[in-house]
C-alpha positions as CSV (number, residue, x, y, z in Angstrom):
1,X,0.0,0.0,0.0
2,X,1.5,3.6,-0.9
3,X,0.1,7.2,0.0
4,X,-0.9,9.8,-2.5
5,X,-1.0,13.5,-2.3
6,X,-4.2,15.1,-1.7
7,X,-3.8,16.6,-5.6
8,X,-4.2,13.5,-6.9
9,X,-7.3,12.8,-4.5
10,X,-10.7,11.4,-6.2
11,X,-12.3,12.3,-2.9
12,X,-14.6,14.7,-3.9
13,X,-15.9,14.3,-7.6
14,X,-19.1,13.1,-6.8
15,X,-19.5,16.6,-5.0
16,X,-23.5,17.9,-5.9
17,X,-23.1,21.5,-4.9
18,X,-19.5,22.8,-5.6
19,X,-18.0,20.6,-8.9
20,X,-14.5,21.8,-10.1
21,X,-13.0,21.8,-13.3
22,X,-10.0,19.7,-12.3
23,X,-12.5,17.2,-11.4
24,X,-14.0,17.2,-15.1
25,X,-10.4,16.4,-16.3
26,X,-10.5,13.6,-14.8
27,X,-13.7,12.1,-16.1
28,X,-13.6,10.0,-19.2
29,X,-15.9,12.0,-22.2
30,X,-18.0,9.2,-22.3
31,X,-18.8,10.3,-19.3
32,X,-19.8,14.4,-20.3
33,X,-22.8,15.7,-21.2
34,X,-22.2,18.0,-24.5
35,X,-21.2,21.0,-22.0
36,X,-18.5,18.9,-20.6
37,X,-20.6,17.9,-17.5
38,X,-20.5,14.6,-15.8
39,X,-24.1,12.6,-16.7
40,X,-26.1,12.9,-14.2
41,X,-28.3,9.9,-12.1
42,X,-31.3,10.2,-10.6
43,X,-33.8,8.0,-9.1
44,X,-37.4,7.4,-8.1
45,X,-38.7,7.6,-4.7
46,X,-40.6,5.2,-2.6
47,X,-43.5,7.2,-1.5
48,X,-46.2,6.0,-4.0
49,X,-45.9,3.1,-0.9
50,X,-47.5,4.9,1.7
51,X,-50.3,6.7,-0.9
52,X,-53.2,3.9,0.1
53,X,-52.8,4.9,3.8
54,X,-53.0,8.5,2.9
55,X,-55.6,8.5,1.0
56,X,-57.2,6.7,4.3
57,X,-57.2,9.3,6.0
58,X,-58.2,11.3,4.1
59,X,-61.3,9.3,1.8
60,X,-62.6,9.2,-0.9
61,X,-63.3,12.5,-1.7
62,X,-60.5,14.5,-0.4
63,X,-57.7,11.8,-1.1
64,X,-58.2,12.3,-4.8
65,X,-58.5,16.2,-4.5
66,X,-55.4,16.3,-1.9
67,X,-53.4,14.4,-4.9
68,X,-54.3,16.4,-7.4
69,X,-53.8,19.9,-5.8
70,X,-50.6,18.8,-4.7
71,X,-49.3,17.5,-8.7
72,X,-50.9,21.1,-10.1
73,X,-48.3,22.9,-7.3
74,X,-45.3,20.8,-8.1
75,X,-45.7,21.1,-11.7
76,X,-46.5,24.9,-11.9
77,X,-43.2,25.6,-9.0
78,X,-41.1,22.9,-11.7
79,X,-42.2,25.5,-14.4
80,X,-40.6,28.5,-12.4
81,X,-37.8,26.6,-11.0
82,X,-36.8,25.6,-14.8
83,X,-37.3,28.9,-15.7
84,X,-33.9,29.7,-13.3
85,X,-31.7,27.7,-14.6
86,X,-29.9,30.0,-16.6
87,X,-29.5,33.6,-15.6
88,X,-30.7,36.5,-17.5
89,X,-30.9,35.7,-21.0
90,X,-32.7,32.3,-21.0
91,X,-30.5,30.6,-24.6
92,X,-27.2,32.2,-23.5
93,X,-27.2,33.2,-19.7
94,X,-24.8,31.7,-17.3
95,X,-25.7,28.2,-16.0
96,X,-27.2,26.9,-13.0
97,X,-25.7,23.3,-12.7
98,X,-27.6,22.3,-9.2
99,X,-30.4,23.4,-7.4
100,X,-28.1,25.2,-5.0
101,X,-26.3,27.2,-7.9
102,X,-30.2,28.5,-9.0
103,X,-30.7,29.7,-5.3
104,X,-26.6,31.3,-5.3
105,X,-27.6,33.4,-8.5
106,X,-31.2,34.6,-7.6
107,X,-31.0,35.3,-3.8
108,X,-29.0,36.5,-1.1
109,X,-26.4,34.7,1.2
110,X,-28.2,34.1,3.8
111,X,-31.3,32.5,2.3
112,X,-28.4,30.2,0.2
113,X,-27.5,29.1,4.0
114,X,-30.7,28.2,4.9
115,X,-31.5,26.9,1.8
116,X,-28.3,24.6,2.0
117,X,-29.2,23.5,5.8
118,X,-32.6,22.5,4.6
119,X,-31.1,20.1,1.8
120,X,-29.1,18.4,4.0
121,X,-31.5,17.9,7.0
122,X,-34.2,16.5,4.1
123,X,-31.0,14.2,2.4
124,X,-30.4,13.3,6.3
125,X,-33.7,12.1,6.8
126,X,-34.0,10.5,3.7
127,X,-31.4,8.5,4.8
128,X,-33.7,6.9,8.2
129,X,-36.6,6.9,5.8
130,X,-35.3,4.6,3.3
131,X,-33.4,2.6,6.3
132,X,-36.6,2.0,7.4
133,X,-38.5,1.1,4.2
134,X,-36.1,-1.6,3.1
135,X,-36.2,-2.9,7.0
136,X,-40.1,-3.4,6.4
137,X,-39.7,-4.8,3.0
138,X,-37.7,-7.8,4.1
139,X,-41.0,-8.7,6.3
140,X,-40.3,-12.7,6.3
141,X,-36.8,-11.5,8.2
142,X,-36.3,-10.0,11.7
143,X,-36.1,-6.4,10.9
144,X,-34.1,-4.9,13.1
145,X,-31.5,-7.4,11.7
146,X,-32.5,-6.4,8.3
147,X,-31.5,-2.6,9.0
148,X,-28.3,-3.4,10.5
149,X,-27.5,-5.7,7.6
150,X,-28.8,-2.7,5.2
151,X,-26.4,-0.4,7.3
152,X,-23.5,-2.9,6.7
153,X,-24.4,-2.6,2.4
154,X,-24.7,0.7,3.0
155,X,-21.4,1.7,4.6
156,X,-19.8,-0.7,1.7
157,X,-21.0,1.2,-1.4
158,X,-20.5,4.7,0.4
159,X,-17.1,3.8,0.0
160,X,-17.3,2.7,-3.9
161,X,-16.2,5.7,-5.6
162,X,-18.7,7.5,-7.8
163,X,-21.7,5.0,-7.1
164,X,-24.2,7.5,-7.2
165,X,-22.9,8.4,-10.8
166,X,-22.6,4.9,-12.3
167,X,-25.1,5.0,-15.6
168,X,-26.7,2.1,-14.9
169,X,-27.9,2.9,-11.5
170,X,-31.1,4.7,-12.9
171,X,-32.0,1.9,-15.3
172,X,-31.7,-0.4,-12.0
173,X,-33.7,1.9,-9.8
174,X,-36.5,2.8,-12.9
175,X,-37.1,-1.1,-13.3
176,X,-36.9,-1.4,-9.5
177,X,-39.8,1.0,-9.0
178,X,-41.9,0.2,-11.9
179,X,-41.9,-3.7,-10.5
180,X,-43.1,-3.4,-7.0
181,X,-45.6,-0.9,-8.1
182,X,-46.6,-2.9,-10.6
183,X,-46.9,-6.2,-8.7
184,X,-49.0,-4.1,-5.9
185,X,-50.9,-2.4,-8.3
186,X,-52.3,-6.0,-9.8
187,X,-52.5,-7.5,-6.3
188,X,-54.6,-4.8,-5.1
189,X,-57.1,-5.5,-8.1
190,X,-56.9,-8.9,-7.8
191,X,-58.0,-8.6,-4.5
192,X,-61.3,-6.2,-4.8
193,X,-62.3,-8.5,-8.2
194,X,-61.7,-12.1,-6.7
195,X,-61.7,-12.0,-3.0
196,X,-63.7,-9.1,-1.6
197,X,-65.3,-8.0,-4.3
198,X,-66.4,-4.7,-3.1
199,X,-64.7,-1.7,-2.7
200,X,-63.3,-0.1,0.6
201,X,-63.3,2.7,2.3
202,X,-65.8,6.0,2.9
203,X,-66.3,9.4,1.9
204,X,-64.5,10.9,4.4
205,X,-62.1,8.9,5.5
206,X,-60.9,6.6,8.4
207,X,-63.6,6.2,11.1
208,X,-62.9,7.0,15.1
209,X,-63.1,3.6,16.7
210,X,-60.3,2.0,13.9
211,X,-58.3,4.7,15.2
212,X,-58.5,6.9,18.2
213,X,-59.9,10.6,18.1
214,X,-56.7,11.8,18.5
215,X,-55.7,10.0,15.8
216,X,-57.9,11.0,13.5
217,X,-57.6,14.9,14.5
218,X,-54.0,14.7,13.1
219,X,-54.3,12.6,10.4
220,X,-52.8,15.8,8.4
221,X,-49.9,13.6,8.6
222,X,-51.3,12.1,5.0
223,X,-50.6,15.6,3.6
224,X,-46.5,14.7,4.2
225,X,-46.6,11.5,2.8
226,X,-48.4,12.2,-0.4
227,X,-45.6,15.7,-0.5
228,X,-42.4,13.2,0.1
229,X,-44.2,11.3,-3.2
230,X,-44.2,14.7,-5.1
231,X,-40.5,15.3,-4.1
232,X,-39.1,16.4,-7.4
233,X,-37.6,19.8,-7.0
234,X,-34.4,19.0,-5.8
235,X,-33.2,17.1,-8.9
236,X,-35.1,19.3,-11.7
237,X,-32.4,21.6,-12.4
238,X,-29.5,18.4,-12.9
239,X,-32.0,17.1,-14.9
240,X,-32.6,19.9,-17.2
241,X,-28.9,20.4,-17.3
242,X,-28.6,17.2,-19.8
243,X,-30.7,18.9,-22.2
244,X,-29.5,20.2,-25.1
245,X,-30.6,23.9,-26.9
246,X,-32.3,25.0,-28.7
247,X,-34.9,25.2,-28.1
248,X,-34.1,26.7,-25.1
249,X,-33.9,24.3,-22.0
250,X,-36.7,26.0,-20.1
251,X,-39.7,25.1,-22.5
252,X,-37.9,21.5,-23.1
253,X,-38.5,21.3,-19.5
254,X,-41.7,22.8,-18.7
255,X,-43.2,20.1,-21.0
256,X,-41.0,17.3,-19.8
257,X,-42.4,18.4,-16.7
258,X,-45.7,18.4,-17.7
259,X,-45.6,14.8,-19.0
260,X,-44.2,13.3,-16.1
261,X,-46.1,15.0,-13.6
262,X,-49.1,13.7,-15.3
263,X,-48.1,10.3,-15.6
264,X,-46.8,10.0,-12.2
265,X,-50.5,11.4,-10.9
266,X,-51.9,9.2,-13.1
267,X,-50.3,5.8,-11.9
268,X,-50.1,7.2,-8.3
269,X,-54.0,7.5,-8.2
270,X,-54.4,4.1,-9.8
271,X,-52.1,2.1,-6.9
272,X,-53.8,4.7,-4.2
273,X,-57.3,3.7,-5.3
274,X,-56.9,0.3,-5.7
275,X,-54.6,-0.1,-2.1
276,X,-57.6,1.7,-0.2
277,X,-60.2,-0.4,-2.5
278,X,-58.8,-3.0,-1.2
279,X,-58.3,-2.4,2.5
280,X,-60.5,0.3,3.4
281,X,-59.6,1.8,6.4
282,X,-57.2,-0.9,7.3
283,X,-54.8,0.2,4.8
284,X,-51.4,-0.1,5.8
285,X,-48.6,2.1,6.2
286,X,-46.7,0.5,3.3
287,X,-48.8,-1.1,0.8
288,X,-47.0,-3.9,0.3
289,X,-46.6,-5.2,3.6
290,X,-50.5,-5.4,3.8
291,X,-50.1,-7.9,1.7
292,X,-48.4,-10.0,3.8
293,X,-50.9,-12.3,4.6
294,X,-51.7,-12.8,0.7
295,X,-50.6,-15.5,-2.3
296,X,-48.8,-15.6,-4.0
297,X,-46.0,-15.4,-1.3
298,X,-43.2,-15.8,-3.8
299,X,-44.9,-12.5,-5.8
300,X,-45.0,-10.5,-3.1
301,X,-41.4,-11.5,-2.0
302,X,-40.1,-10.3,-5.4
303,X,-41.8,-7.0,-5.2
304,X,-40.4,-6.4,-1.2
305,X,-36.6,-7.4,-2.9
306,X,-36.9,-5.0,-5.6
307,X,-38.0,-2.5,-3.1
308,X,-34.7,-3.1,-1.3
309,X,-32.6,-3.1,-4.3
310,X,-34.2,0.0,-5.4
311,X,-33.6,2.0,-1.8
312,X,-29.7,0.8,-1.5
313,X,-28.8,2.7,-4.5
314,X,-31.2,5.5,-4.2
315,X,-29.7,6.0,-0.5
316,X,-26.2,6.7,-1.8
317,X,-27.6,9.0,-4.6
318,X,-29.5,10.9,-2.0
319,X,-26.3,10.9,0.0
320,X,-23.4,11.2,-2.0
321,X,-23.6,14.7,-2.1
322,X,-24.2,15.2,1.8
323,X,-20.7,13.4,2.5
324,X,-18.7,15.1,-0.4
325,X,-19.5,18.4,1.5
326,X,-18.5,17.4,4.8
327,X,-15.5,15.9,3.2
328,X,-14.3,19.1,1.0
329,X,-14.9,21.4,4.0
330,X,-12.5,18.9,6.2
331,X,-9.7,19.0,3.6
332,X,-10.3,22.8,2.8
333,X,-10.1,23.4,7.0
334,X,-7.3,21.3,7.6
335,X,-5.4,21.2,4.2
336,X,-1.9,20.0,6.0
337,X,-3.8,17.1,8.1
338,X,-3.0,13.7,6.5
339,X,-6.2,12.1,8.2
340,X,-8.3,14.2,5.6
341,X,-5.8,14.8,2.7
342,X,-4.2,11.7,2.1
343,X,-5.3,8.3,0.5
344,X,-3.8,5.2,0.6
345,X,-3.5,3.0,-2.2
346,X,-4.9,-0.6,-1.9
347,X,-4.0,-3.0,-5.2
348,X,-6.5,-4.7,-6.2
349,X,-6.0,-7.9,-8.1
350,X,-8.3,-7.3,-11.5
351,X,-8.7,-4.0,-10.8
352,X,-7.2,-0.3,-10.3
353,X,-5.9,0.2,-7.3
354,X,-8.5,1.6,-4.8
355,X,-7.7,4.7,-2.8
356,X,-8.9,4.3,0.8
357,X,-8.9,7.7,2.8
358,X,-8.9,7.5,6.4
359,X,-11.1,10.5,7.1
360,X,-13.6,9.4,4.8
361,X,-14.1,5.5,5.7
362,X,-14.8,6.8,9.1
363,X,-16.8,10.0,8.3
364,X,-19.0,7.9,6.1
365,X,-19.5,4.4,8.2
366,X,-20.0,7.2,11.1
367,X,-23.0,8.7,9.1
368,X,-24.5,5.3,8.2
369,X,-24.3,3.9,11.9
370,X,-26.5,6.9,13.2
371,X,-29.8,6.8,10.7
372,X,-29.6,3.1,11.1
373,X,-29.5,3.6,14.8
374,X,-32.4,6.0,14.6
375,X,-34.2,3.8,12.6
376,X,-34.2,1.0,14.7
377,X,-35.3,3.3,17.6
378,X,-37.9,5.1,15.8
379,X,-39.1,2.1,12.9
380,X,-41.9,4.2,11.8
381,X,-42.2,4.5,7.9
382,X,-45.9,6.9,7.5
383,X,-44.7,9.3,10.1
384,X,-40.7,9.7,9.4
385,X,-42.0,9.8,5.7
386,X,-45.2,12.4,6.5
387,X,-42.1,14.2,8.4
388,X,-39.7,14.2,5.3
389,X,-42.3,15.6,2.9
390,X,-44.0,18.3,4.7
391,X,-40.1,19.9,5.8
392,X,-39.2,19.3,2.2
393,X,-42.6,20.6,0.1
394,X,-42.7,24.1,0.9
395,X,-39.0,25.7,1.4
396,X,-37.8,23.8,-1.3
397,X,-40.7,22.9,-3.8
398,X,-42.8,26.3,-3.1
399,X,-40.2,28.6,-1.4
400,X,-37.3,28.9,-3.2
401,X,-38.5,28.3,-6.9
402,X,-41.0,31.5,-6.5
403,X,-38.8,33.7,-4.7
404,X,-35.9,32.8,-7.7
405,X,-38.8,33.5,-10.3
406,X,-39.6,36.8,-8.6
407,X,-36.0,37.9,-8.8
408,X,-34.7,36.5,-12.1
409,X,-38.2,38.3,-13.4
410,X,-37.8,41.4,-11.7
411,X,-41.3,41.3,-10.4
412,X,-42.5,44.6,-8.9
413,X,-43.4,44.1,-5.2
414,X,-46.8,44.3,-4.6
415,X,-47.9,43.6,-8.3
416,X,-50.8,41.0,-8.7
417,X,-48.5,38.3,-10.1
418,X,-46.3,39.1,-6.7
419,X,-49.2,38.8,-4.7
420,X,-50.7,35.5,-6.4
421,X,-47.1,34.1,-6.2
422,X,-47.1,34.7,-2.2
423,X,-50.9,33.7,-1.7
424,X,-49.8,30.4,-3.0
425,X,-46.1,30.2,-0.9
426,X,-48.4,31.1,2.4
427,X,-50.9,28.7,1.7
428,X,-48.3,25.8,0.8
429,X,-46.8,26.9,4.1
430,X,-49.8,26.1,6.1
431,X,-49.9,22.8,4.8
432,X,-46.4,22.2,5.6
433,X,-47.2,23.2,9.2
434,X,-50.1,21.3,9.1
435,X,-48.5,18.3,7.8
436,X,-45.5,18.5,10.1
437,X,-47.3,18.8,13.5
438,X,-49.4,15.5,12.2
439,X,-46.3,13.6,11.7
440,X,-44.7,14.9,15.0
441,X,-48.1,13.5,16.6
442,X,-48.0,10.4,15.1
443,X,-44.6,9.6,16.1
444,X,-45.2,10.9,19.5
445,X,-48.5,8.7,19.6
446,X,-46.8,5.4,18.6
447,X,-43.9,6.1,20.8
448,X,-46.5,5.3,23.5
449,X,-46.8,1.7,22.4
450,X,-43.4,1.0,21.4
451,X,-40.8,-1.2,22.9
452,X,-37.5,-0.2,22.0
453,X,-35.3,-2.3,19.4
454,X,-38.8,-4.1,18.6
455,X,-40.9,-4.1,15.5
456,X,-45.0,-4.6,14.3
457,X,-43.8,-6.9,11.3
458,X,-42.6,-10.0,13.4
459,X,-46.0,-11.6,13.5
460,X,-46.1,-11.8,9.7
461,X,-43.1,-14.8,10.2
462,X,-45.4,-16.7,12.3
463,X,-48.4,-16.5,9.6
464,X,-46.3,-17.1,6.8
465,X,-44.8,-20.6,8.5
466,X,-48.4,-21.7,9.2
């Protein structure tokens, strides 16, 4: 094993918010996009899981309503936020690579802070949230031992360098997604046609007496979860910066937007309907594990596996970013410390030789060990996921994409499209409060009846051996 210089350190070219041109250098072309950009990944979320809960709560006719009010404000805030990302002059103006370099350009230092702390509080919980969801997937397993073994995969690839840029990672987490949602998309019909043959659920919602009245009072909570399914904004400038002009990449977006907004809606109300169809108000948390108790168990157990499959690389793509930060503001703090500089070069018989850093191995398995830990005290998927989308929908869906529209428009203060532009950030505020205080509720509420280091899925073993 030999040491290399910090200037010939890899460390920190998966960096999301602060890329450098030496880094470029380094990337093969095949890599590029055709401004000399490294290609992008992105992945799909898990929330469409918890969407047949939600719309428990809320019935039959707000669910729907909820859902689509909710798609209308994402896609209008996409349109403004594509709109940012170049400055001034929208075929020629200086680039916004990352959502972070749209907020730098359009608003002041301070709200770049906050807008930064806010990112990596939602990647952060991200992290717990999809800790927990692959835990709860694996439901013929003990899940505690499922997230520590998750933590263990986990703390392997965050040491892989580049995973979260590898090409094939979306194509994995795209047929990941569209297979579990699938498979409980056809289950749930199955089950309304063949077995119940009715369909579940009332008008308004979940009844007092299959939950408590507290319950039901803050079953706002719903609001978060069906936000954390609409959570788009963050990656919508990356995104747009693979697209090639002219036309310009604004209106390429605004309709790419408007496509997938509507097809996501689309296929979230079908597996929403057709989960609360099937259960009514017994809907569970995470569709698929209401399923448990359902043939065909070998179905079922592929859909939970590609769930898992799909989280482990959408965790490091969610949280790449987070640790390149930590580690370039370690080496730019202590630039003469060989515990962040300084890799060590590991041969590798077949391969190139790997270059292990000291600070980062222990930076990153330090970060892994503390969602898991949280997740294993606090294993509950609707409310940490209710939690995730309501801190996430309106500072960076609603917030910062109209206060960036206001100043790369020069909109006068006070005008009517400044005033219809803050009616709508107030009122997508409410709901985030709203939506919060449910979640904090619910995790408060189930705290009561939970036992530490124990889970609600280890009855599902017993059933299945039966």
């Amino acid at each position: 094993m030999s040491e290399t210089g910090a200037g010939k350190n890899s460390l920190y070219n998966n960096q999301d918010f602060d890329l450098s041109i030496d880094v470029f250098s380094q990337i093969s072309s095949k890599l590029l996009d055709d401004d000399g950009r490294p290609k992008r990944t992105a992945v799909t979320a898990a929330g469409v899981l918890s969407l047949a809960w939600a719309t428990a709560q809320l019935g039959w006719i707000a669910g729907p309503v909820v859902m689509f009010m909710f798609s209308f404000i994402t896609y209008y805030t996409s349109t403004l936020l594509a709109a940012c990302y170049r400055s001034g002059d929208p075929l020629n103006g200086k680039r916004n690579y990352t959502y972070m370099d749209a907020v730098r350009s359009n608003l002041s230092g301070f709200e770049v802070k906050i807008c930064g702390w806010v990112q990596y509080l939602n990647l952060f919980g991200v992290a717990i949230g999809y800790t927990i969801a692959s835990s709860i997937s694996m439901i013929w397993l003990y899940c505690l031992a499922i997230m520590i073994a998750f933590g263990i995969v986990e703390i392997f690839c965050s040491q892989i360098p580049d995973f979260d840029q590898q090409w094939w990672l979306s194509i994995v987490a795209a047929v990941m997604s569209f297979a579990y949602s699938t498979i409980g998309l056809g289950i749930g019909i199955a089950k309304v046609a063949a077995e119940t043959r009715k369909i579940g659920g009332s008008l308004t919602g979940i009844s007092v007496g299959t939950v408590t009245q507290t319950q039901k009072t803050w079953s706002f909570q719903a609001l978060g979860d069906i936000a954390f399914a609409y959570s788009y904004s963050l990656i919508l400038i990356e995104i747009q910066d693979t697209l090639k002009a002219p036309p310009s990449e604004s209106k390429t977006m605004k309709k790419a937007t408007l496509l997938s907004v509507g097809v996501t809606t689309f296929f979230y109300m079908l597996c929403r309907c057709t989960g609360y169809a099937a259960f009514g108000d017994l809907s569970p948390g995470k569709l698929l594990t209401g399923f448990g108790f359902y043939n065909p168990f070998w179905l079922l157990d592929i859909a939970n596996a590609a769930i898992f499959i799909h989280l482990v690389g959408a965790y490091q793509v969610y949280c790449q970013p987070l640790f390149a930060f930590v580690e370039k503001t370690a080496s730019e703090k202590f630039p003469d410390s060989k515990f962040t500089t300084k890799d060590i070069k590991i041969s590798i018989p077949g391969f190139r030789p790997y270059n292990l850093n000291i600070f980062r191995l222990v930076w990153r398995t330090c970060f892994v060990m503390i969602p898991t830990l949280i997740s294993m005290l606090l294993p509950f998927f609707n409310d940490i996921v209710g939690l995730l989308g309501a801190l996430g929908f309106w500072p960076l869906t609603v917030y910062f994409p109209v206060e960036m529209y206001i100043s790369q428009k020069k909109i006068p203060k006070w005008s009517t499209t400044w005033l219809c532009l803050q009616v709508l950030s107030i009122a997508c505020f409410v709901i985030t409060i709203a939506a919060a205080a449910g979640s904090i509720a619910g995790i408060v509420l189930d705290l009561k009846s939970y036992t530490s280091f124990s889970t609600g899925y280890q009855f599902i073993v017993h059933v299945r051996k039966m």
